[in-house]
N, CA, C and O atoms as CSV, one atom per row, in Angstrom:
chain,resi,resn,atom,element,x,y,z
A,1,UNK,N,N,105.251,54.736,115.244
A,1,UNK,CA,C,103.800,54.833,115.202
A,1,UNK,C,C,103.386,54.982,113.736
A,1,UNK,O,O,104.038,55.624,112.912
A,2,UNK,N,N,102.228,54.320,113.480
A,2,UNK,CA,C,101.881,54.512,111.881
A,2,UNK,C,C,100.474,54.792,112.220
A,2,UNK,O,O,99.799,54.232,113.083
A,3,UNK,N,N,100.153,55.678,111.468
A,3,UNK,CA,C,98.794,56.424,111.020
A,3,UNK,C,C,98.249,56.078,109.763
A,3,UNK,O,O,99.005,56.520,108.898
A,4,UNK,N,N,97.129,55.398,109.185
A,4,UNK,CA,C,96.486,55.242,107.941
A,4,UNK,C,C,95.001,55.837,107.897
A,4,UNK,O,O,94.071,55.585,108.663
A,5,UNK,N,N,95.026,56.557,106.972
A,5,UNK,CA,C,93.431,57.470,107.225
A,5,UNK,C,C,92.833,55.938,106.520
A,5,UNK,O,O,93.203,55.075,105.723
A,6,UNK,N,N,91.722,56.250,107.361
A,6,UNK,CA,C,90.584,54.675,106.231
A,6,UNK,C,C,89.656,55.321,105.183
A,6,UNK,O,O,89.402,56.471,104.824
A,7,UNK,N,N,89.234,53.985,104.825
A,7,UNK,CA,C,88.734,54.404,103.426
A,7,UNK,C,C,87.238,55.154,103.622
A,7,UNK,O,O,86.667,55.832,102.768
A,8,UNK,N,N,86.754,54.844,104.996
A,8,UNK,CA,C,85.415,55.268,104.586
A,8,UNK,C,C,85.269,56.396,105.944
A,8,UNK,O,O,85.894,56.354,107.005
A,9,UNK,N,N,84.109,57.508,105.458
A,9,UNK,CA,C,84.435,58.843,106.211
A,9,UNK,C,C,83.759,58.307,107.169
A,9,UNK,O,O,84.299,58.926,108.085
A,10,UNK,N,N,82.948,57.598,107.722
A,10,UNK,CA,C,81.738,57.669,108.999
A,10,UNK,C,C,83.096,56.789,109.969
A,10,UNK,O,O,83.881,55.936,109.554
A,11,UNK,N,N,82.981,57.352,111.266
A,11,UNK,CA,C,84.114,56.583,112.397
A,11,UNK,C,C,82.808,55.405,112.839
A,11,UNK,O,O,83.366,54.653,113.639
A,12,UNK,N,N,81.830,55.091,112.724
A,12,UNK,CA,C,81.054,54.351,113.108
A,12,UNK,C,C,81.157,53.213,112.205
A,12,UNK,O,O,81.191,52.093,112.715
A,13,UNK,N,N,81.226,53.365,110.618
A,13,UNK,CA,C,82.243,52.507,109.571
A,13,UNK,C,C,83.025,51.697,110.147
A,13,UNK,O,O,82.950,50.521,110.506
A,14,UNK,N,N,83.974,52.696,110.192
A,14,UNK,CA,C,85.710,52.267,110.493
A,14,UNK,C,C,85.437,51.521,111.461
A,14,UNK,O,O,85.555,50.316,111.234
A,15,UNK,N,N,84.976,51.947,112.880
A,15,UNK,CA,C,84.907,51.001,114.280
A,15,UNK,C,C,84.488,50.057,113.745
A,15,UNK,O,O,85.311,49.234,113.343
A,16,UNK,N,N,83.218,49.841,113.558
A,16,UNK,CA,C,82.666,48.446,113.349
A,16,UNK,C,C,83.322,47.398,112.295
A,16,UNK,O,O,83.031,46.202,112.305
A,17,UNK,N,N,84.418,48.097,111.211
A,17,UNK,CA,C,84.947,47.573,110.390
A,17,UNK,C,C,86.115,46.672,111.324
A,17,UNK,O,O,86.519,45.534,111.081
A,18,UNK,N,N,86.521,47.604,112.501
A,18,UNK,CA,C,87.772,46.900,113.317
A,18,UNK,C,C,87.512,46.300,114.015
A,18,UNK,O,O,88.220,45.296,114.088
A,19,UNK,N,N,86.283,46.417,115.106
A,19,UNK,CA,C,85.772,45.475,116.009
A,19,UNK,C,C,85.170,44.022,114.890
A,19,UNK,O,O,85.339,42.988,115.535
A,20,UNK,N,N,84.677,43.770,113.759
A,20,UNK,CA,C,84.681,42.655,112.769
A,20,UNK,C,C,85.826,42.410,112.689
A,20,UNK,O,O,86.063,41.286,113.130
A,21,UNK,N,N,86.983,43.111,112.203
A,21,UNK,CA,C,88.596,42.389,111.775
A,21,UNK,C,C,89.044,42.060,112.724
A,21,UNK,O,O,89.602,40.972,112.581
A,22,UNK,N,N,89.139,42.657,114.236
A,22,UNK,CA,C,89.945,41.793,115.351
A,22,UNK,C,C,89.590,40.390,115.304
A,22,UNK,O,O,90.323,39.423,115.093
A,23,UNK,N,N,87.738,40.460,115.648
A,23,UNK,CA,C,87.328,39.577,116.378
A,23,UNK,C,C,87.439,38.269,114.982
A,23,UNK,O,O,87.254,37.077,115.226
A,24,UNK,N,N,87.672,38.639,113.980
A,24,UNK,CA,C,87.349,37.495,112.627
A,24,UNK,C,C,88.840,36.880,112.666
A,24,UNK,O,O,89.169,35.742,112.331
A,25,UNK,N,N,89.758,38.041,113.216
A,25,UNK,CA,C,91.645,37.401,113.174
A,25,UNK,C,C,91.684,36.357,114.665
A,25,UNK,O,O,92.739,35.818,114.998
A,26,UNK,N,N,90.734,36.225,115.257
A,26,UNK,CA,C,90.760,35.611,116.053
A,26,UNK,C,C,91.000,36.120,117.586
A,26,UNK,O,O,90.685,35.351,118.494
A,27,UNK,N,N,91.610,37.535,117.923
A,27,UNK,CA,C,91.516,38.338,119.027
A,27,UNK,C,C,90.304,38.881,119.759
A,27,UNK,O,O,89.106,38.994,119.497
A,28,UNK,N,N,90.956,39.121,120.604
A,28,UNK,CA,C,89.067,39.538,121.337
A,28,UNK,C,C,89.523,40.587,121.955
A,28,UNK,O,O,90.537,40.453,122.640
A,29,UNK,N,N,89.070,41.485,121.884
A,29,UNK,CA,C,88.760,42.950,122.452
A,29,UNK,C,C,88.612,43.181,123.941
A,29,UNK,O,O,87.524,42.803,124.376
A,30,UNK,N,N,89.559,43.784,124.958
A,30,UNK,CA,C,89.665,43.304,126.249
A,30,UNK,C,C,88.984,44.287,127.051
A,30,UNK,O,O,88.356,44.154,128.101
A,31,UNK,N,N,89.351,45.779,126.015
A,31,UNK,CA,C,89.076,47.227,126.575
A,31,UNK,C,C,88.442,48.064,125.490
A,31,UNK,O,O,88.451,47.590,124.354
A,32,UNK,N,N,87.904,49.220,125.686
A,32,UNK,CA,C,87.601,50.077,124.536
A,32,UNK,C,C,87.833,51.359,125.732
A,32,UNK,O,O,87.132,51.267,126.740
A,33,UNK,N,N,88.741,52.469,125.640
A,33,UNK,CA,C,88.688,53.289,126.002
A,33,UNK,C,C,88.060,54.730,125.158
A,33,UNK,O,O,88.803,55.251,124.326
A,34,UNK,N,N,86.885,55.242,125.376
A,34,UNK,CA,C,86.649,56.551,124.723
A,34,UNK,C,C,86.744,57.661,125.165
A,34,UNK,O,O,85.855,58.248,125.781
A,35,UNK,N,N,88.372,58.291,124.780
A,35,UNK,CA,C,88.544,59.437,125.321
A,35,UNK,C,C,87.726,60.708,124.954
A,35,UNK,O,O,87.676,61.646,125.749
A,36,UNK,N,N,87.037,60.751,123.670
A,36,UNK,CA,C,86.341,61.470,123.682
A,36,UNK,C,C,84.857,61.658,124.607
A,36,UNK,O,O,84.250,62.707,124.819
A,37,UNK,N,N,84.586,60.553,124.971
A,37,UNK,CA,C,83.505,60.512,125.881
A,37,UNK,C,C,83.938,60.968,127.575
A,37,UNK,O,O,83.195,61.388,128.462
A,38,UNK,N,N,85.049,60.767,127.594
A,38,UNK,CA,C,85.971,61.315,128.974
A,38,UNK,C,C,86.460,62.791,129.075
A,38,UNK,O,O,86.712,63.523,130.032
A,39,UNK,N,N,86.503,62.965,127.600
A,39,UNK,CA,C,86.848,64.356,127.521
A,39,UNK,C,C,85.483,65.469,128.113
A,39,UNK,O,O,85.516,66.363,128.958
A,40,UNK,N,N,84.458,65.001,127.341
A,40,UNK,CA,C,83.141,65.569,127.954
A,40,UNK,C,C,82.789,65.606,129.130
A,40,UNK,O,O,82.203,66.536,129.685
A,41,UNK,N,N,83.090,64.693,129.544
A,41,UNK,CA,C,82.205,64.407,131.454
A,41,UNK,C,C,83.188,65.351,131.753
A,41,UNK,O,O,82.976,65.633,132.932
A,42,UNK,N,N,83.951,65.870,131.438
A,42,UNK,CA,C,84.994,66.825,132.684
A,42,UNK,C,C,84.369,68.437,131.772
A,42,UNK,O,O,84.330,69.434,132.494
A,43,UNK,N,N,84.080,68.557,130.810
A,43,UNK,CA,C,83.750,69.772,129.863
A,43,UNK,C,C,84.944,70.299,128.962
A,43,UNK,O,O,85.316,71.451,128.740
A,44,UNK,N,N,85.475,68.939,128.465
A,44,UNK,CA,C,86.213,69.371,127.309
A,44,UNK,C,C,85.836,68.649,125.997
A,44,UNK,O,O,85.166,67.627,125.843
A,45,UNK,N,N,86.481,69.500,125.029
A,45,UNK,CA,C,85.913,69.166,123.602
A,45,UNK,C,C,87.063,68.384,122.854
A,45,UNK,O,O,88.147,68.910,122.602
A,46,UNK,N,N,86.680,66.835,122.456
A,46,UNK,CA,C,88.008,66.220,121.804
A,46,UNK,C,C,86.648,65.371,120.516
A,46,UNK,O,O,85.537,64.978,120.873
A,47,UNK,N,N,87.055,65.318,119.454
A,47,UNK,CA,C,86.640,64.796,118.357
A,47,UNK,C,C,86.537,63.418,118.233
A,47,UNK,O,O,87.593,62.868,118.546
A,48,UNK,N,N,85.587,62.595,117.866
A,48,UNK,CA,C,85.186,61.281,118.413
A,48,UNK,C,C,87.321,60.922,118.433
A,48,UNK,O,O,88.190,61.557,117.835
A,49,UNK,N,N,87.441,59.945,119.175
A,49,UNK,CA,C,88.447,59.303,119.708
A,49,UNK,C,C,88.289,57.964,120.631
A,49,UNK,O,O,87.770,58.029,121.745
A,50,UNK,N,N,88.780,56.749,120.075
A,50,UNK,CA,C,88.030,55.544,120.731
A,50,UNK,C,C,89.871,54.838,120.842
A,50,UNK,O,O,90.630,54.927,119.877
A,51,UNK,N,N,90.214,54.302,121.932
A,51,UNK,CA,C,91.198,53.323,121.716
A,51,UNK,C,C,90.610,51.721,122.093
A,51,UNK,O,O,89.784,51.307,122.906
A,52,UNK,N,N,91.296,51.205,121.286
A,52,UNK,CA,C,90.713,49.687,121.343
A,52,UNK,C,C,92.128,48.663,121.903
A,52,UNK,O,O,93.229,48.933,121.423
A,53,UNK,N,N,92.050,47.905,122.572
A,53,UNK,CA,C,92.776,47.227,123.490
A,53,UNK,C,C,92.319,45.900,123.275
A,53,UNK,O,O,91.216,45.514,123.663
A,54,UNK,N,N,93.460,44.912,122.427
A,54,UNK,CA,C,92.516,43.695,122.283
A,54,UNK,C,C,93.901,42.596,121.884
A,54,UNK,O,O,94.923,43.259,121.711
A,55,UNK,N,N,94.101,41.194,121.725
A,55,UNK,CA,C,95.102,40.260,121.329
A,55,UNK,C,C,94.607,39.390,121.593
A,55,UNK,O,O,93.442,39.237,121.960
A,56,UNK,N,N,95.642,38.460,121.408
A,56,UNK,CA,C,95.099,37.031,121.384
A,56,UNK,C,C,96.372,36.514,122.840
A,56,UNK,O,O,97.588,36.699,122.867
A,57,UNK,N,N,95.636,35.969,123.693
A,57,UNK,CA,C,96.563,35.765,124.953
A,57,UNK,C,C,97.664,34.727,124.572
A,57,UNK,O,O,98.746,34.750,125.159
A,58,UNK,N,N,97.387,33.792,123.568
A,58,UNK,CA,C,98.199,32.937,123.619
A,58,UNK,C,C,99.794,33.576,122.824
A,58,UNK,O,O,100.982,33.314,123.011
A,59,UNK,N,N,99.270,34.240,122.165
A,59,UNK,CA,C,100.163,35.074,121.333
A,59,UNK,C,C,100.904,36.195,122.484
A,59,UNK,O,O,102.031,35.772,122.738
A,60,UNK,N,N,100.689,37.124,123.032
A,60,UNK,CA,C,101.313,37.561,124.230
A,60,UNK,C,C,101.876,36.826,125.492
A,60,UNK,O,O,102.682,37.327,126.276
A,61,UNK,N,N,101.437,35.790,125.566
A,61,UNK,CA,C,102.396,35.391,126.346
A,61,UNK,C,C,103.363,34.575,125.929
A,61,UNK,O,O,104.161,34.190,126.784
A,62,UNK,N,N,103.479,34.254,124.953
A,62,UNK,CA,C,104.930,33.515,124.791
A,62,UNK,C,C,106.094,35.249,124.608
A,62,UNK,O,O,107.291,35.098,124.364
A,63,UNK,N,N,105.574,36.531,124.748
A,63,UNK,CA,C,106.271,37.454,124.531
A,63,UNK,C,C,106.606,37.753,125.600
A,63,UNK,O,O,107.789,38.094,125.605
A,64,UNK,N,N,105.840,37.825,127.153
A,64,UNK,CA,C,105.990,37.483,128.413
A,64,UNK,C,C,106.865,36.955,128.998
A,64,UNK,O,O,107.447,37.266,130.037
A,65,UNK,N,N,107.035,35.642,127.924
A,65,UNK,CA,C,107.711,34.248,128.940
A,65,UNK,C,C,108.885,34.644,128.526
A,65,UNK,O,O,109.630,33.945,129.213
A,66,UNK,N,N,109.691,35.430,127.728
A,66,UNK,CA,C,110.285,35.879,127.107
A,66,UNK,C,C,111.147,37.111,127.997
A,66,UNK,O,O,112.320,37.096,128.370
A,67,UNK,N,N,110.267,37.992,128.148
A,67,UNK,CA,C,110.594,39.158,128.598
A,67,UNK,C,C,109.268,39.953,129.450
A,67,UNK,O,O,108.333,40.618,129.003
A,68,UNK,N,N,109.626,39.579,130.832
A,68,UNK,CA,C,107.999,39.798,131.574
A,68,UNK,C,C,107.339,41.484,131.097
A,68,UNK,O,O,106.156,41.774,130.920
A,69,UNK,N,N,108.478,42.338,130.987
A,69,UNK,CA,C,108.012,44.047,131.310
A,69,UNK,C,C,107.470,43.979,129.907
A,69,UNK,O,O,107.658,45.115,129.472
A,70,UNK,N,N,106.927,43.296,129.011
A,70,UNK,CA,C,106.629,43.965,127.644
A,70,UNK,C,C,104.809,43.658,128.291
A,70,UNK,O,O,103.881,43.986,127.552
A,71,UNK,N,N,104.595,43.202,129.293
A,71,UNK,CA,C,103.037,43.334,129.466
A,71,UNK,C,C,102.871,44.700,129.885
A,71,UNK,O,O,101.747,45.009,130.280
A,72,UNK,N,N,103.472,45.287,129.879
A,72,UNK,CA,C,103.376,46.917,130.217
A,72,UNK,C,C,102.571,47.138,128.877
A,72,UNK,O,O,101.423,47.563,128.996
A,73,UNK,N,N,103.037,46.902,127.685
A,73,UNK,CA,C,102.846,47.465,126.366
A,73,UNK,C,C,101.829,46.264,126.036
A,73,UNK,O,O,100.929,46.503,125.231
A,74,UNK,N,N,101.906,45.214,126.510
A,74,UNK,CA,C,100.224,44.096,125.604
A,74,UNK,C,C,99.528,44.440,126.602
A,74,UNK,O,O,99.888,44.664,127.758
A,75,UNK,N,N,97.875,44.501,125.838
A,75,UNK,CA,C,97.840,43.603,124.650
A,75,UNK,C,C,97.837,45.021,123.717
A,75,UNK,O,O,97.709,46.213,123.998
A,76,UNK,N,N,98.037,44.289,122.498
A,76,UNK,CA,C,98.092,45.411,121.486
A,76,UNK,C,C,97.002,46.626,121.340
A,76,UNK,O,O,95.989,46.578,122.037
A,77,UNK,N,N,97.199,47.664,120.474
A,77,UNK,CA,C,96.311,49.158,121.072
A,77,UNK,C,C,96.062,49.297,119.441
A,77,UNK,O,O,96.692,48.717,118.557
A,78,UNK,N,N,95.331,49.917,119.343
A,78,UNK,CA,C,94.676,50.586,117.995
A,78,UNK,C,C,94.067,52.120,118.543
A,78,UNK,O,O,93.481,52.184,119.624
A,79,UNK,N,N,94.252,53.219,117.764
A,79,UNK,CA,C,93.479,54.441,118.321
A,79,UNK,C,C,92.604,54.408,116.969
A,79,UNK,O,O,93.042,54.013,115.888
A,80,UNK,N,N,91.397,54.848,117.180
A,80,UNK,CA,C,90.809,55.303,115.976
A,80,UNK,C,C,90.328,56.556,116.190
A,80,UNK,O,O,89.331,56.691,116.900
A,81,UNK,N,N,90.884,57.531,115.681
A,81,UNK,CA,C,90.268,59.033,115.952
A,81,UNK,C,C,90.273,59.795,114.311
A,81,UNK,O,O,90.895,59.630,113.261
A,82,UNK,N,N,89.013,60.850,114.903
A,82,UNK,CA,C,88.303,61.440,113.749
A,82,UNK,C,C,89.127,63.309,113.680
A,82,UNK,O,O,89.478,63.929,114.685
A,83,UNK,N,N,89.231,63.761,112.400
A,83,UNK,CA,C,90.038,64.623,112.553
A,83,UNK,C,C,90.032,65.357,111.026
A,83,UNK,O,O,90.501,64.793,110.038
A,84,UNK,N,N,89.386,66.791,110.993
A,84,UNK,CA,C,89.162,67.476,109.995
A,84,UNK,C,C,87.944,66.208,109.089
A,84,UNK,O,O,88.525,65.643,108.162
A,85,UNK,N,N,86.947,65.912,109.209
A,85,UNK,CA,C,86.557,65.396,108.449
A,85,UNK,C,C,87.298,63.599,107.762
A,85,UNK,O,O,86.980,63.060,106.702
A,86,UNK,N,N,88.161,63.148,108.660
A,86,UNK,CA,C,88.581,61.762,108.274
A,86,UNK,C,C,88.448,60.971,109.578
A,86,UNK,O,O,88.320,61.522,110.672
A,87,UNK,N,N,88.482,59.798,109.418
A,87,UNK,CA,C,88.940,58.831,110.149
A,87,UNK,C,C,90.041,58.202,110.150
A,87,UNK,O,O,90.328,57.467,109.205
A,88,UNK,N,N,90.965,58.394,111.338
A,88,UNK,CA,C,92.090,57.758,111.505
A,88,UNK,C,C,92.644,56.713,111.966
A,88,UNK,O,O,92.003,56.806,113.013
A,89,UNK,N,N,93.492,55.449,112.196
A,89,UNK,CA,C,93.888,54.535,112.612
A,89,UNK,C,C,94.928,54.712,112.870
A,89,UNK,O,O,95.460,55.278,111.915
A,90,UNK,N,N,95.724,54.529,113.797
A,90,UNK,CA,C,96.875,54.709,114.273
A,90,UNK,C,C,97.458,53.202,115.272
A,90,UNK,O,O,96.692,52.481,115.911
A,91,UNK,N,N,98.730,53.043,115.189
A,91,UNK,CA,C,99.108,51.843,116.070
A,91,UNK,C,C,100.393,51.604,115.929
A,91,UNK,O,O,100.947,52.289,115.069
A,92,UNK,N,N,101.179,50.690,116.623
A,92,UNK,CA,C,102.737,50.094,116.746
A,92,UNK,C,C,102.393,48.820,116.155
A,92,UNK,O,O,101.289,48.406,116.510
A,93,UNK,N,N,103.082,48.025,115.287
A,93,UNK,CA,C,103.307,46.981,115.017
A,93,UNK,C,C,104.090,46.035,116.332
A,93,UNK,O,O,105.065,46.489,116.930
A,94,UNK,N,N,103.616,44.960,116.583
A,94,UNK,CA,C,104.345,44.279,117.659
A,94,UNK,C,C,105.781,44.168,117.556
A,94,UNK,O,O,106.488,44.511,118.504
A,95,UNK,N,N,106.312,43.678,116.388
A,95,UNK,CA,C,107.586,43.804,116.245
A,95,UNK,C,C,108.251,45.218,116.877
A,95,UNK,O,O,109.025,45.185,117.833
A,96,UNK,N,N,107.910,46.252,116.321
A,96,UNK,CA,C,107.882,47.631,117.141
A,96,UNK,C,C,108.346,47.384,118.480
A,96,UNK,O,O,109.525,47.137,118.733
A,97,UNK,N,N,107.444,47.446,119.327
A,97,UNK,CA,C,107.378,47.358,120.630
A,97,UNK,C,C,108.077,46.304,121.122
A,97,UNK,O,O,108.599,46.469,122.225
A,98,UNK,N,N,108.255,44.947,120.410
A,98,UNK,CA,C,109.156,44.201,121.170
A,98,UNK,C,C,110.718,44.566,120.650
A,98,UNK,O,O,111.513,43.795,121.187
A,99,UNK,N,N,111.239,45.334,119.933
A,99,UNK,CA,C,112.377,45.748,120.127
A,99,UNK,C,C,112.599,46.862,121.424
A,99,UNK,O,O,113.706,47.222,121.824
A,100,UNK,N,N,111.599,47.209,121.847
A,100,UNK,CA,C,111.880,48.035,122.858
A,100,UNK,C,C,112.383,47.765,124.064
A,100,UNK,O,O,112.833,48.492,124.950
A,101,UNK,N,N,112.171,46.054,123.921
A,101,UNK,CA,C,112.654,45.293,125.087
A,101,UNK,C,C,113.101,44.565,124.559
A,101,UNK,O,O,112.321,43.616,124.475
A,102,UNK,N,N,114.512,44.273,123.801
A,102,UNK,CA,C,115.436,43.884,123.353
A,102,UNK,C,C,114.459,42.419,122.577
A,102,UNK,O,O,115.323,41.727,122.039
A,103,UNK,N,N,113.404,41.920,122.407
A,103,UNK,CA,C,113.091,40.810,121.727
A,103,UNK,C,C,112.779,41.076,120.057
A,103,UNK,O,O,111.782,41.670,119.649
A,104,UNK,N,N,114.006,40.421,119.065
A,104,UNK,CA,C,114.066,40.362,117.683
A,104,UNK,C,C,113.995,39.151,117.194
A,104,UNK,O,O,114.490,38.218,117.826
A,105,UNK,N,N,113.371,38.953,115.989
A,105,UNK,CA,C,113.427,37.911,115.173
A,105,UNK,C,C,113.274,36.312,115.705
A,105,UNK,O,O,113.959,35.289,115.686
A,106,UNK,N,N,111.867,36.763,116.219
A,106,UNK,CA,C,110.872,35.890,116.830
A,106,UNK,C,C,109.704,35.301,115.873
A,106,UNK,O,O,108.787,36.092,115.652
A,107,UNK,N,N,109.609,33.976,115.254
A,107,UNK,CA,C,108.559,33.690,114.401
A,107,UNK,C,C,107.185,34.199,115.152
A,107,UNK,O,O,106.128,34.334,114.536
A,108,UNK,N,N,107.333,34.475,116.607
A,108,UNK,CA,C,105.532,34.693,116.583
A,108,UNK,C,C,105.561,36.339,116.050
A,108,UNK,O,O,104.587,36.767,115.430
A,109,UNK,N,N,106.612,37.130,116.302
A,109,UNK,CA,C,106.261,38.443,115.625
A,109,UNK,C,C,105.991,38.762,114.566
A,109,UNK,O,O,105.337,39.757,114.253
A,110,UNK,N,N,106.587,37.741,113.671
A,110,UNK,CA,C,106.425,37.962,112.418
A,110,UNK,C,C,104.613,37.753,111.855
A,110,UNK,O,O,103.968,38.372,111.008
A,111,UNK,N,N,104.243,36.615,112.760
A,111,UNK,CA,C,102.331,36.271,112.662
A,111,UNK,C,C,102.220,37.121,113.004
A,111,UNK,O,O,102.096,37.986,112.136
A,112,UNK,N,N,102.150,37.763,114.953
A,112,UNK,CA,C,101.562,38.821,114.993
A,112,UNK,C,C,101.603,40.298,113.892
A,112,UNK,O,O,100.574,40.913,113.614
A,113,UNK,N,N,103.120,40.726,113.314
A,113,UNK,CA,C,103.118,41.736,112.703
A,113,UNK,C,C,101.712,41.292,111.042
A,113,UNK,O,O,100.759,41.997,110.711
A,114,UNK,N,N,101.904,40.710,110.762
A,114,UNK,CA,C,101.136,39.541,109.895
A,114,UNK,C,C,99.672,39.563,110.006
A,114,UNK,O,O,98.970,39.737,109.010
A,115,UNK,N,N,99.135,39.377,111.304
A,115,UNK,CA,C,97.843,39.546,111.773
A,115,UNK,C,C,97.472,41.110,112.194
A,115,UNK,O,O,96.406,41.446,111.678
A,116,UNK,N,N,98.000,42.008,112.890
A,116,UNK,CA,C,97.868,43.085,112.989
A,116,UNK,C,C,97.453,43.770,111.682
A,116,UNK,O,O,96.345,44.296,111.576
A,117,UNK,N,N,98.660,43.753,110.345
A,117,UNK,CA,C,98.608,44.564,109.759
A,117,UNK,C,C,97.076,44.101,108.507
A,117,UNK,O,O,96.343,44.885,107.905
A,118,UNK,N,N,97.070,43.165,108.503
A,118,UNK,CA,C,95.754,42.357,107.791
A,118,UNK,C,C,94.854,42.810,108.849
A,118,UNK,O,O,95.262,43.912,108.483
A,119,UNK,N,N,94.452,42.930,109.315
A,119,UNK,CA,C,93.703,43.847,110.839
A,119,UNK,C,C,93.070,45.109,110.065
A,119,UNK,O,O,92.010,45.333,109.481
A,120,UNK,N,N,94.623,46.047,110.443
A,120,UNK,CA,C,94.165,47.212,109.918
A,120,UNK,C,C,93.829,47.330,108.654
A,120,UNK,O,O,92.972,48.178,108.405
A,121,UNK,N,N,94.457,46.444,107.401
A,121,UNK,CA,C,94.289,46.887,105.593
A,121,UNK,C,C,92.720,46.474,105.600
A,121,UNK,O,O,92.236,46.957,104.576
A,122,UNK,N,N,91.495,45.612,106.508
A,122,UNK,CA,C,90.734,45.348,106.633
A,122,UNK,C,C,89.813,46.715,106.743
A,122,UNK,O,O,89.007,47.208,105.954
A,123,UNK,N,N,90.189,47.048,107.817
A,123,UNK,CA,C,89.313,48.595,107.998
A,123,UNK,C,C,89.905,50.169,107.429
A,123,UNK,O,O,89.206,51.174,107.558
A,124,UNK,N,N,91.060,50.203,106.894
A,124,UNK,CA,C,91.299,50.876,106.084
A,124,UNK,C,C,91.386,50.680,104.276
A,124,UNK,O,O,92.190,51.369,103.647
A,125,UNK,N,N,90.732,49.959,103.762
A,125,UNK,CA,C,91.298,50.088,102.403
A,125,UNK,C,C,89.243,49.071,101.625
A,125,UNK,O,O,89.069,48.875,100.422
């Protein structure tokens, strides 16, 4: 797991900086889970916290056709959560996760790791 605080303090920044970099790398955003907004409806206190759920299908499924159980883990996840005054990004690189299911040294991982990480240096830096 890698964590990069971003460059700019507002999480409303950062989001909108990532929802622009997915959708400009060509992925589309499938889910947005806000656990902090889930945390409330029950009466607990969690600090903004948004996960974003998004890829490019054509790109996951040749990882599929490959090895079906890695759709457990696509499409790829981003957390962005706020914490002491920062904004955080957090995520697995695909390569990551497809060693978890024995798939190495695959030219699409290398794009995806490629596109991901140009992703995040987008909304962090």
């Amino acid at each position: 797991m890698h964590t990069i605080t971003c460059k700019w303090s507002s999480f409303e920044e950062c989001e909108s900086r990532l929802i622009e970099s997915v959708e400009s790398a060509g992925m589309r955003i499938f889910a947005v889970i806000d656990h902090s907004k889930n945390a409330e409806d029950v009466g607990l206190n969690l600090s903004k916290t948004k996960l974003y759920i998004f890829g490019n299908p054509s790109a996951g499924t040749l990882l599929m056709q490959r090895r079906r159980e890695i759709g457990y883990d696509l499409p790829l996840r981003v957390l962005l959560w706020e914490e002491d005054g920062k904004v955080n990004i957090s995520y697995k690189l695909p390569s990551e996760i497809a060693r978890e299911y024995g798939l190495t040294n695959l030219d699409i991982l290398n794009k995806m790791d490629t596109t991901l990480q140009k992703t995040i240096e987008n909304v962090t830096h």
